[in-house]
FITI-895906 format. One record per residue (C-alpha): residue in one letter; y, x, z. Coordinates in steps of 0.001 Angstrom, whole numbers, plus 500000, padded with zeros to 6 digits. Last residue first. Layout:
<atoms>
AYXZ ...
</atoms>
This chain:
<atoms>
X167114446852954189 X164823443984952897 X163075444003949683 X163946441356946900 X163855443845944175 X161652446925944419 X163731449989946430 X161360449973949593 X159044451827948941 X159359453946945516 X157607452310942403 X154370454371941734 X153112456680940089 X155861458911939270 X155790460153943082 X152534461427942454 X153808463911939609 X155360465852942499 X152787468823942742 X153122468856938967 X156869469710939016 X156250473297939843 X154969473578936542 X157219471841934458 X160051474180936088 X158791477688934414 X157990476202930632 X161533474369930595 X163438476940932385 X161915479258929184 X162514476173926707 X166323475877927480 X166988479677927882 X165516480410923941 X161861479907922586 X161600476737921739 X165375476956920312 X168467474498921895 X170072472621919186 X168820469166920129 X169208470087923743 X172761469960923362 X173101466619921578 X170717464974924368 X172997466589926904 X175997465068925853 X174498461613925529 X173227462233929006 X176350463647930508 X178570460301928849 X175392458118930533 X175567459653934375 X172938459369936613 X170307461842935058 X173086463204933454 X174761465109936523 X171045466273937475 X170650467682933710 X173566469362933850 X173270470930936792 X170343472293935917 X171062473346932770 X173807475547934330 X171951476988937176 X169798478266934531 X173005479795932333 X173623481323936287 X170352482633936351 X170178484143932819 X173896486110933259 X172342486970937170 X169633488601935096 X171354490293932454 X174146492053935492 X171249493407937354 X170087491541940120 X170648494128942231 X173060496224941107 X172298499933940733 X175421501610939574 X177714499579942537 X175236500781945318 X177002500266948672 X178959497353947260 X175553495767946539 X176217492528948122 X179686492258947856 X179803492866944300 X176877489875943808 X178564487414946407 X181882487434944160 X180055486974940965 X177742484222942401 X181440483016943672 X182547482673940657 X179759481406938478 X179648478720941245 X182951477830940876 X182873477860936912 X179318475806937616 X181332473120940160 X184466472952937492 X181524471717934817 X180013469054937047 X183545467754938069 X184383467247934363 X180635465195933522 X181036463510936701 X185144462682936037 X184755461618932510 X184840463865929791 X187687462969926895 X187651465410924475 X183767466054924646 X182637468647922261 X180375470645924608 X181521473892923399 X185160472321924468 X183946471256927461 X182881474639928399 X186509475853927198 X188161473148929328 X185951474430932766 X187588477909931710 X190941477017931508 X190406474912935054 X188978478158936474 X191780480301935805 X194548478288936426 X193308477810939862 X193960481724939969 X197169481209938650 X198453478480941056 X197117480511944220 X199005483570942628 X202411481326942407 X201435479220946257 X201519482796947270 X198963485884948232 X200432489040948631 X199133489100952558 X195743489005950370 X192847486404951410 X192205485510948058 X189029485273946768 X190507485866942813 X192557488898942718 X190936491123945795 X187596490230944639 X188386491040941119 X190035494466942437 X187077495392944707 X184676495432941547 X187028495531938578 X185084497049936111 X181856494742936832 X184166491277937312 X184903492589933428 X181188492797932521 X180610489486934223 X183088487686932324 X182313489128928965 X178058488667929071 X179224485031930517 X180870484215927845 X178000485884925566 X175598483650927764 X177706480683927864 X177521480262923516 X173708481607923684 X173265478267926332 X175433476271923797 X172966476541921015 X174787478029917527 X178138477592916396 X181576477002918107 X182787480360918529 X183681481723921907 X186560481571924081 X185093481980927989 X186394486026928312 X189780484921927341 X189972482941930474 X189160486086932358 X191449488592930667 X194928486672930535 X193818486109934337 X193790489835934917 X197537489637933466 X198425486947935367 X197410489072938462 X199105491986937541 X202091489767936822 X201994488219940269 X201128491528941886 X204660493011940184 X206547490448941252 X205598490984945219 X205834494428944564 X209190494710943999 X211267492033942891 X213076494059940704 X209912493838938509 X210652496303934763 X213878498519936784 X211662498873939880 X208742500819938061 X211341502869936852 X212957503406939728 X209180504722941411 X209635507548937989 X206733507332935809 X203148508985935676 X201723505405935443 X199533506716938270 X202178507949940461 X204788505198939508 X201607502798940539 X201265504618944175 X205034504544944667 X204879500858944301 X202444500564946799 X198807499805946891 X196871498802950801 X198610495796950187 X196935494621947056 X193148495362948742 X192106498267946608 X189334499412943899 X190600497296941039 X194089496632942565 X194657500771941223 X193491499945938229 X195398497030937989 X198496498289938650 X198138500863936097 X197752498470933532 X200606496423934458 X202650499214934202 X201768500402930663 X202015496973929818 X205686496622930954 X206223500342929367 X204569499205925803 X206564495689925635 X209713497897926683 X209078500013923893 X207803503311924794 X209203507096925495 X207335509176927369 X208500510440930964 X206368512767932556 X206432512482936179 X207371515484939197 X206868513743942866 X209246513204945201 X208473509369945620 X211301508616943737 X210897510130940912 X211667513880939955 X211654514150935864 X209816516554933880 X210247515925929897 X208143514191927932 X209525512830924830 X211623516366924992 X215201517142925836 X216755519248923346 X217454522935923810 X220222524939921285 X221647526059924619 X224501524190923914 X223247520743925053 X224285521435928942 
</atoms>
């Protein structure tokens, strides 16, 4: 009845599905979707996808469960995938960075992002990207991959080479899949004490820029497109940034190997038998 002088409100009680009293607010459908999504993910972020039903993200959206059914009427198969693709959205953003100054400041800000977000996710970023999850399809598998080959082309990218040859492109996919799993290893690994990681967040950010200059300089050490690449790198690297601190701790530990400069290897001089 609209004759007791009484209008509905922007957030009236309704009963969803689940039995539970929501508050409906009125949004675009852009807003709902995202409001959806959002909710989703929180809840992935601490839980396994399907230990999280659709009644659980009505309850936290604070929205009717046929509402949630109305925006992914494939249940919550559909709604994974587009939780997922929405997590993705985040990660590859997280490797777009300006194209000025030293490359190894470039990865650490990237890096700074990724490892921040991996951070607020905890469960849900292992649940997302290691896979594993009875929600998981050839769709989510293609996303995920999706993932890592955006952010292998934004490294390249930094590294201004539009057409990278397979060592220099295979050494950059092995670092985003190291990066990953470091990331991976590092929430499992101090699960128990999530507010007192161990290394802290800075440290594994420095280790895995190191583990990048290493591999870089292995890959061009054989390879002449990594070398020139390198070479250009290096020459805006500072004395005192990532480059010259590996620099100053490797050199070092090198010195118990300077023998095997000083002389030509056994058995690789020409005309030597096999």
């Amino acid at each position: 009845m609209t004759g007791s002088g009484t209008a509905p409100t922007a957030r009236s009680p309704r009963t969803g599905g689940s039995g539970h009293d929501v508050a409906y607010r009125r949004m675009t459908v852009e807003q709902r979707r995202a409001q959806l999504l959002a909710a989703a993910l929180g809840l992935f972020a601490h839980r396994a996808p399907e230990d999280v039903s659709l009644d659980d993200v009505a309850h936290a959206a604070e929205v009717s469960r046929p509402l949630v059914y109305r925006y992914f009427p494939g249940g919550k198969q559909q709604l994974y995938e587009a939780t997922l693709r929405s997590a993705a959205d985040e990660l590859e953003q997280c490797f777009a960075e300006p194209q000025t100054g030293p490359l190894t400041r470039r990865l650490s800000r990237a890096l700074d992002r990724y490892l921040d977000l991996v951070d607020q996710h905890d469960a849900g970023f292992t649940a997302l990207l290691q896979g594993g999850s009875v929600c998981e399809t050839s769709r989510t598998d293609a996303i995920v991959d999706e993932v890592r080959r955006a952010a292998a082309e934004q490294i390249l990218l930094h590294m201004e080479v539009p057409e990278p040859g397979p060592r220099l492109r295979m050494m950059v996919r092995t670092w985003i899949t190291a990066v990953e799993a470091a990331s991976l290893i590092w929430l499992d690994e101090t699960a128990s004490s999530p507010r007192d990681r161990q290394p802290s967040a800075g440290e594994l950010r420095d280790w895995l820029v190191d583990h990048f200059l290493a591999l870089l300089t292995a890959t061009a050490a054989r390879d002449p497109q990594t070398a020139r690449v390198t070479s250009a790198a290096l020459a805006l690297e500072n004395a005192d940034g990532p480059v010259g601190a590996l620099a100053r701790r490797v050199i070092p530990l090198m010195g118990d190997a300077a023998h095997l400069l000083d002389d030509e290897p056994r058995g690789s001089g020409p005309g030597t038998g096999g």
